[in-house]
C-alpha positions in Angstrom: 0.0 0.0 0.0 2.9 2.1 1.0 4.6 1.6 -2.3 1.2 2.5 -4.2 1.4 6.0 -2.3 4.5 6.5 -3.5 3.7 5.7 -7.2 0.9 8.5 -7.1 2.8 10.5 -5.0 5.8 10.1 -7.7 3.3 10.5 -10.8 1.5 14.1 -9.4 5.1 15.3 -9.2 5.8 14.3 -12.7 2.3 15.9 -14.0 3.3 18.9 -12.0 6.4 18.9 -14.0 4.8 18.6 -17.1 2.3 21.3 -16.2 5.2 23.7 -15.6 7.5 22.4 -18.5 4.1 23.2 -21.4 3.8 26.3 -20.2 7.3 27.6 -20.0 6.9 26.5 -23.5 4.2 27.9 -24.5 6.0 31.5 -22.8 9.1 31.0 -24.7 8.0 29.5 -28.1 8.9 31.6 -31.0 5.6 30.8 -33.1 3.5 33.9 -34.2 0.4 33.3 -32.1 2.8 34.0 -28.7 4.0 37.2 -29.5 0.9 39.5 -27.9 2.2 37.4 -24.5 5.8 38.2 -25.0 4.5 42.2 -26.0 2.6 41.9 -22.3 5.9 40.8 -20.6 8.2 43.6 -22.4 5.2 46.2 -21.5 5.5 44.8 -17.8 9.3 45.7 -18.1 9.6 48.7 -19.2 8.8 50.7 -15.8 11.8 48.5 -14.6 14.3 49.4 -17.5 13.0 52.4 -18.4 16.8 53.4 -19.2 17.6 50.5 -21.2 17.1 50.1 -25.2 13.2 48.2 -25.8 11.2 47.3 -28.9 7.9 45.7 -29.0 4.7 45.2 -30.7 1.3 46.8 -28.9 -1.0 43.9 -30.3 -4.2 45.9 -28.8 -3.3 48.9 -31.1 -1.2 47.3 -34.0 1.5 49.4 -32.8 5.0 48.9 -33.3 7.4 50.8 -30.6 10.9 50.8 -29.6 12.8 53.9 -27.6 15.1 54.3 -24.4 15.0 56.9 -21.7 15.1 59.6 -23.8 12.8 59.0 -27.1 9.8 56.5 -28.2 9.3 55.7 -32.1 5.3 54.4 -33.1 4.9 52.5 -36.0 1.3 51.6 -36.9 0.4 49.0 -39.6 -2.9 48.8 -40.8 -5.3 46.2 -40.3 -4.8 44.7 -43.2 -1.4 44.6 -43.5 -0.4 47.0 -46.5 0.2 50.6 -44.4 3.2 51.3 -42.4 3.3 54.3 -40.6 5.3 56.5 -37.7 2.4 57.8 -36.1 4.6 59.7 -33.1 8.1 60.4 -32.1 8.2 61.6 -28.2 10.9 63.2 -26.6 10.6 61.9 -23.1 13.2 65.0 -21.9 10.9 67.5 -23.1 7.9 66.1 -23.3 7.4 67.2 -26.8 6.6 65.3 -30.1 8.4 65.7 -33.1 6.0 63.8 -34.8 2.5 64.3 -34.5 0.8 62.6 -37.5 0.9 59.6 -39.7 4.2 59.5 -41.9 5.1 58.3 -46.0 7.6 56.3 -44.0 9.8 55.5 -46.9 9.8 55.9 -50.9 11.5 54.7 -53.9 10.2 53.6 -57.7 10.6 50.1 -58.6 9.9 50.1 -63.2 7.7 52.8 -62.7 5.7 52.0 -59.9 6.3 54.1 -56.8 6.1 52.3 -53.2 5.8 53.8 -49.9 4.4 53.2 -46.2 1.1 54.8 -47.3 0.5 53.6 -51.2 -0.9 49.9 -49.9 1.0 48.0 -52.5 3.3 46.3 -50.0 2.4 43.4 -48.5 3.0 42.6 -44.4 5.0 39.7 -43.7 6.2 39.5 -40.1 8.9 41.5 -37.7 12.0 40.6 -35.6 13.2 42.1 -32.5 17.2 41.2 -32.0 19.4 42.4 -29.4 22.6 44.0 -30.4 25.7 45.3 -29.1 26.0 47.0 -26.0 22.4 46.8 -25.2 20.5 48.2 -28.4 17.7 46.6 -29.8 16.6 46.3 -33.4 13.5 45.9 -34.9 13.1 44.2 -38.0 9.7 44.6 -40.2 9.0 42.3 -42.9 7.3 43.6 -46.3 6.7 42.4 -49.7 5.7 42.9 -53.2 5.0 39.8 -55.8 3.2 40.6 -59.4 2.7 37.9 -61.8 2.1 38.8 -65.5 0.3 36.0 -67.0 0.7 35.3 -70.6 -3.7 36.5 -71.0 -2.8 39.9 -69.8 0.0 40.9 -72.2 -0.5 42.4 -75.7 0.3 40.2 -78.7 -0.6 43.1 -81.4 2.0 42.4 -84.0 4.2 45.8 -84.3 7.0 47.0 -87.2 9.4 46.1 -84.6 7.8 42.7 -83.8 5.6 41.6 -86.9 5.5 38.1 -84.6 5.0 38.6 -80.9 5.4 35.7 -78.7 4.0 34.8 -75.5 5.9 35.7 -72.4 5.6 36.2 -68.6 7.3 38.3 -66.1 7.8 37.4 -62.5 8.4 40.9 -60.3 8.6 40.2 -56.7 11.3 41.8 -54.1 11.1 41.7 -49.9 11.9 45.0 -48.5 13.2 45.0 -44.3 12.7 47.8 -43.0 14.8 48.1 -40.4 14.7 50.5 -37.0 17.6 50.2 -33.9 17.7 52.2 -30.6 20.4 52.5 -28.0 20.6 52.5 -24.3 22.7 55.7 -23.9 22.0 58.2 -26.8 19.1 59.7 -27.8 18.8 58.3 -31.0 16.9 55.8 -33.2 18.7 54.8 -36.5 16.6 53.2 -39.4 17.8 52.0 -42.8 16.3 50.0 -45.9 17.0 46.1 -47.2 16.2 44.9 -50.5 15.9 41.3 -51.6 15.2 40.8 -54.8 13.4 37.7 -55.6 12.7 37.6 -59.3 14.1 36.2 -62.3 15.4 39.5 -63.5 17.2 42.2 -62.0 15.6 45.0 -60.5 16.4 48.9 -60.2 15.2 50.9 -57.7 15.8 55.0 -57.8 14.6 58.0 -55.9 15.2 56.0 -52.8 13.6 57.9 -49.8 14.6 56.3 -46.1 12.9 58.6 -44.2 10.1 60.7 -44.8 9.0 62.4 -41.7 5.9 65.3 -41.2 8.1 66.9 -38.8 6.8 70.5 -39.4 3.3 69.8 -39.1 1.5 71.6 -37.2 4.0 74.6 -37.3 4.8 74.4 -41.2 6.6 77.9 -41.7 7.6 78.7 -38.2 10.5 76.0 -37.9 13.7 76.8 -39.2 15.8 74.5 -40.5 19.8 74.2 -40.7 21.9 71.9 -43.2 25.6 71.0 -42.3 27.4 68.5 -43.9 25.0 65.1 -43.2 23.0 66.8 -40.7 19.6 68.4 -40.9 18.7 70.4 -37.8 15.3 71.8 -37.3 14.7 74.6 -34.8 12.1 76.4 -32.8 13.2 80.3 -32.5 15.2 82.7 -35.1 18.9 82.2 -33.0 18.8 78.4 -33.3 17.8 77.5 -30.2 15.5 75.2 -28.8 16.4 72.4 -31.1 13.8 70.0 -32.2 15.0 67.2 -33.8 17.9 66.5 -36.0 18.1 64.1 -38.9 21.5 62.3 -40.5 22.5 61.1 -43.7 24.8 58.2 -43.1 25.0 58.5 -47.0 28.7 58.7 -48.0 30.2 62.0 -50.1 28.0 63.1 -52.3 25.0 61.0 -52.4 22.9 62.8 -49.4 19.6 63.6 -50.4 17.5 66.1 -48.5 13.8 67.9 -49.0 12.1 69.7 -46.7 8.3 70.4 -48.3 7.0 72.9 -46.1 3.3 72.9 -48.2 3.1 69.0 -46.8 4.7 69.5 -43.7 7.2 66.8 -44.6 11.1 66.5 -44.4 12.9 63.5 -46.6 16.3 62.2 -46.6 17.7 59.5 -48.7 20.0 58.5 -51.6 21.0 61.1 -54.1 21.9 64.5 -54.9 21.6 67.7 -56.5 24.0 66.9 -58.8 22.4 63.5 -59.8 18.6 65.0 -59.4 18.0 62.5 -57.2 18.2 60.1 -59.8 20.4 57.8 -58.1 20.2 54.2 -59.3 20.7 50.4 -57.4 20.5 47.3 -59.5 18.9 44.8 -57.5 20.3 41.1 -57.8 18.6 37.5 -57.2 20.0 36.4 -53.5 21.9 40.0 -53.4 20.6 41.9 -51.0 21.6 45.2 -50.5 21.0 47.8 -48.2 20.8 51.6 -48.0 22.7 53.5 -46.1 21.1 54.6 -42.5 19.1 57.8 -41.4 19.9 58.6 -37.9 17.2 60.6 -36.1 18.2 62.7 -32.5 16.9 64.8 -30.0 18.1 67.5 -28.6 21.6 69.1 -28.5 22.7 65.7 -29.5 24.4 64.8 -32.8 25.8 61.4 -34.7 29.0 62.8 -34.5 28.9 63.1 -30.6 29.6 59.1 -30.4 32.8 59.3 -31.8 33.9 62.8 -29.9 34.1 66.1 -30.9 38.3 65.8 -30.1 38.6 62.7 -31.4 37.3 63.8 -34.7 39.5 67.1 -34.0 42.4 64.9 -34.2 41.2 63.0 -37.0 41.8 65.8 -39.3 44.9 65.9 -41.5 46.7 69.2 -42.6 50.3 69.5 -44.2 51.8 70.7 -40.9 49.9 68.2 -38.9 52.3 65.6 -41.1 55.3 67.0 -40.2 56.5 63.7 -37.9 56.2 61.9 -41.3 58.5 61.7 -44.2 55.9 62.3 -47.0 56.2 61.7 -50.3 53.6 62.1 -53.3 53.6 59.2 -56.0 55.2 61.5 -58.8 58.2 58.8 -59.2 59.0 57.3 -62.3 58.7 53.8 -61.6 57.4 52.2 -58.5 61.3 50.4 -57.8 62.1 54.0 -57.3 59.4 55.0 -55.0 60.3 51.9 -52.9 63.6 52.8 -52.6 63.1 56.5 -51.7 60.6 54.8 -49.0 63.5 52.0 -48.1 65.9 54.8 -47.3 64.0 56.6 -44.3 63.7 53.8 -41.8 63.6 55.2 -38.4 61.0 58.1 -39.5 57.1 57.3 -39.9 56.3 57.3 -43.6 53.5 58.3 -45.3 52.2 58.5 -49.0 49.9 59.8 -51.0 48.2 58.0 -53.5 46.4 59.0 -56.3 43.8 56.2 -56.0 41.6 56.7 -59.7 45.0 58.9 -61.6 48.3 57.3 -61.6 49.6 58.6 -64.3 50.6 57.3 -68.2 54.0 56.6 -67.0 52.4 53.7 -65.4 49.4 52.8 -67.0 47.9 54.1 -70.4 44.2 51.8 -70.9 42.0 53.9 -72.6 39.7 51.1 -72.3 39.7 51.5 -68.1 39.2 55.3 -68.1 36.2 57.0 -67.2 33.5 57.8 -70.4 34.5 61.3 -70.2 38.0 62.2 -68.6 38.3 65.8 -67.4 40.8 68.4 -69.3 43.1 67.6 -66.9 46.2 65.6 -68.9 45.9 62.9 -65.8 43.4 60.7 -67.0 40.7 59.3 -64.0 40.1 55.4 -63.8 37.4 53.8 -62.9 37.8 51.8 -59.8 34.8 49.3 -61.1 36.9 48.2 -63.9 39.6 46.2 -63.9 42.0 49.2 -62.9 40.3 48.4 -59.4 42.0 44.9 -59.4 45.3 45.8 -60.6 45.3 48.9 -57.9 45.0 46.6 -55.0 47.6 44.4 -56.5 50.0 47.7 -56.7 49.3 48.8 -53.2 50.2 45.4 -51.9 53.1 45.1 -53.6 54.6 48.5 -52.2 52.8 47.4 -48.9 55.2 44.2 -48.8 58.0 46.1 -50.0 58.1 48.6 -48.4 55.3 49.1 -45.2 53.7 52.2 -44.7 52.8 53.7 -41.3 50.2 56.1 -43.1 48.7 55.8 -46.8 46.3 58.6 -47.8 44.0 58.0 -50.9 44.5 61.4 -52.9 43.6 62.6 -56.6 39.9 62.7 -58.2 37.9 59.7 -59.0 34.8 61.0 -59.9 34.7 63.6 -63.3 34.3 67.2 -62.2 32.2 69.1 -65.1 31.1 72.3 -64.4 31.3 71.6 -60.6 29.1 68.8 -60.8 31.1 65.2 -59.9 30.0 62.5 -62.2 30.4 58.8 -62.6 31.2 56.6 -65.4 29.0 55.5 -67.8 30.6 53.2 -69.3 28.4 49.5 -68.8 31.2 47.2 -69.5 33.0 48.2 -66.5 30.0 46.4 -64.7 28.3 49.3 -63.1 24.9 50.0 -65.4 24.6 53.6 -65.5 26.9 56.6 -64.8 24.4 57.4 -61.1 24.5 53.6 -60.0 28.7 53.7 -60.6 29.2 56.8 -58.2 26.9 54.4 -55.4 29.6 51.6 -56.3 32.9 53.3 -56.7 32.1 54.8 -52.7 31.4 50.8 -52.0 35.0 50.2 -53.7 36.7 52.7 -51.4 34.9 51.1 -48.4 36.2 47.7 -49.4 39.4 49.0 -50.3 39.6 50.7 -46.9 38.5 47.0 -44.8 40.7 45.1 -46.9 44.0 47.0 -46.0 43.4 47.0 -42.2 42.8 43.6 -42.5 46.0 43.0 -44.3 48.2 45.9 -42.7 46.4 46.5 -39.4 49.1 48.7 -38.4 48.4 50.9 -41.0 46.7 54.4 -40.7 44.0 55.2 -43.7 43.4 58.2 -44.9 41.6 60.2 -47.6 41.2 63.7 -49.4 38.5 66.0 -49.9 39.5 66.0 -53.6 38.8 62.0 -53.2 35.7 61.9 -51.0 33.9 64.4 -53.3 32.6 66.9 -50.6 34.6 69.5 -48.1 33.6 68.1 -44.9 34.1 64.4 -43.6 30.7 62.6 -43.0 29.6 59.5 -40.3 30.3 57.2 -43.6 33.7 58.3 -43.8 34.5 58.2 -40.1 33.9 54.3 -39.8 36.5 53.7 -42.7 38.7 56.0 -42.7 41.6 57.1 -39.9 42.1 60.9 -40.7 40.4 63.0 -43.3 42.7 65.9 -45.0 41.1 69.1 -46.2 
């Protein structure tokens, strides 16, 4: 009898156990239909950690939130899945909102159709929430667009061109992320844009618009606004004080677009320029995704460029007497033996060089075939980095690297075509770029890769690069995370 008692005593424990184990489960189970219990425990938190980094989804209101101690971004998709909106923007220092209405979101033409968070023709998919570095959270929203052409809907009206048509179909479909991140310690959210193409063919997307903001509603003509370098800053009073809200184009160079619409209250920032029109293109691989560049939103006093230091970035500008502990030399040698030896012959003294990344010079190289579609006047002629120049570069920099190390290399010279002030690409296809926009988007993307692959190679090396290089006076957030020292 005794030994029965234990059984059942034995088997309640174990269905006890179960009990607890299903609904630990059912707590931590990553399937769709638990998130509105994981939204309840992050609300319950909050209070708690109000000074940490948080993202969520408000199931009751179709909300999407994330924020920290000192601002909270609301996100609201539509019932049905095919609106995506920022609906506010709270300071929690001030108590104000810099955003007081429903938002475009985001824009950008796909063949002639134009998307956005308001035009319905994106499709919801899901969302993510991942932690990152140093206590920031990301969230990760899911959209899509798929249209079918079937072989009944397309005209087969023989032309002069195409006396017999044949039957086709197209298959356009792409996923767009559209991704948000706060931190714990800044007053900041950053968002940015990922495109997967999923079709057969490639796609191209232009007038690419990350953020697009009613920030001057309800005040419209009374906000002032201020444009240096990256940054937008919009103000309250005449003497630029009593900042609102700033917005930053992690663009690099010269691809930072900005338009502030005062007759629709709204401010955009995106990919693009005044030189291009805003007319910048992206082709759009299968299983290539790429992304555009981030749009950093503040509050406050603060700006992006506080998290690296204002004397840090102080230091981090180069002038000819600032290079004074170096032995400098310019490439202007005849041959590259000679420059090595020049080089060679100053050991005990830090050496640096300046090279002319895109314009070595016809004593060296003389490919007509490599050159930019339209060189300038200049009897230098400019390479494009995107053909094969770009490979046989590298090649030249490691072999003065291993020859002769460097302690500081400065990329120096043009590589975009100056024309009437305006800096423009190469149009020249087969370098592999399609148009002469899409190349100046790629040859920045060269420079960045350039820049990773030396300090992986030569970590003791210092990188550097010219305004003449960059394409713009003043260094930007894009250049500060690839580049040591920046020289006016």
């Amino acid at each position: 009898m005794h030994s029965s008692h234990q059984l059942q005593w034995h088997l309640a424990r174990l269905w006890t156990l179960a009990i607890a184990l299903t609904v630990a489960g059912c707590v931590t189970s990553t399937q769709k239909n638990t998130r509105i219990a994981s939204t309840d425990l992050q609300q319950a938190l909050r209070p708690v950690n109000g000074k940490t980094a948080y993202a969520g989804f408000d199931g009751q209101h179709n909300q999407f939130y994330l924020g920290n101690a000192f601002l909270e971004r609301r996100i609201l998709l539509s019932v049905d899945g095919t609106r995506l909106q920022t609906i506010s923007i709270l300071d929690k220092v001030t108590g104000r909102y810099s955003v007081a209405q429903a938002s475009e979101e985001f824009r950008f033409q796909v063949a002639n159709l134009t998307f956005s968070g308001t035009d319905s023709l994106l499709r919801y998919q899901r969302y993510d929430i991942v932690s990152g570095l140093e206590g920031s959270r990301k969230l990760i929203i899911w959209m899509s667009y798929d249209s079918v052409t079937t072989e009944s809907e397309i005209d087969l009206s023989p032309t002069l061109n195409n006396l017999f048509p044949r039957p086709r179909s197209s298959n356009f479909n792409f996923r767009l992320q559209i991704c948000y991140q706060t931190y714990p310690n800044q007053p900041r959210i950053d968002k940015w844009l990922v495109f997967e193409n999923r079709s057969n063919t490639p796609l191209v997307l232009q007038g690419i618009v990350v953020e697009s903001l009613p920030i001057l509603y309800p005040y419209r003509f009374q906000l002032l606004t201020k444009r240096t370098g990256g940054h937008l800053e919009i103000y309250h009073s005449p003497d630029l004080s009593g900042q609102m809200i700033a917005l930053t184009n992690q663009a690099p160079g010269i691809l930072k677009f900005f338009d502030v619409d005062r007759q629709q209250d709204t401010v955009s920032v995106g990919l693009g320029s005044s030189t291009l029109n805003h007319s910048t293109k992206i082709s759009v691989f299968l299983n290539q995704p790429v992304k555009i560049p981030t749009v950093s939103c503040t509050a406050g006093t603060f700006m992006l460029d506080q998290v690296l230091g204002q004397t840090v970035i102080n230091q981090r500008y180069l002038k000819r007497e600032d290079l004074k502990s170096y032995h400098v030399l310019d490439f202007e040698l005849d041959n590259l033996s000679a420059l090595t030896d020049e080089l060679s012959g100053k050991a005990g003294r830090r050496r640096a060089l300046f090279l002319p990344v895109a314009t070595v010079g016809k004593e060296f190289l003389d490919r007509l075939d490599w050159q930019l579609s339209n060189p300038t006047d200049s009897t230098v002629p400019i390479y494009c980095l995107l053909s094969e120049y770009g490979f046989f570069m590298v090649k030249a920099v490691e072999d003065l690297m291993d020859r002769c190390p460097l302690d500081l290399l400065i990329l120096a010279g043009p590589i975009f075509e100056n024309r009437n002030s305006a800096l423009l690409g190469c149009d020249k296809i087969e370098h592999g770029h399609p148009d002469r926009s899409e190349s100046i988007f790629l040859t920045y993307k060269w420079l960045f890769n350039f820049s990773l692959y030396i300090r992986n190679q030569y970590p003791d090396v210092k990188l550097g690069v010219t305004a003449v290089t960059y394409g713009v006076d003043l260094p930007d957030y894009a250049c500060w995370q690839y580049f040591d020292f920046f020289v006016p």
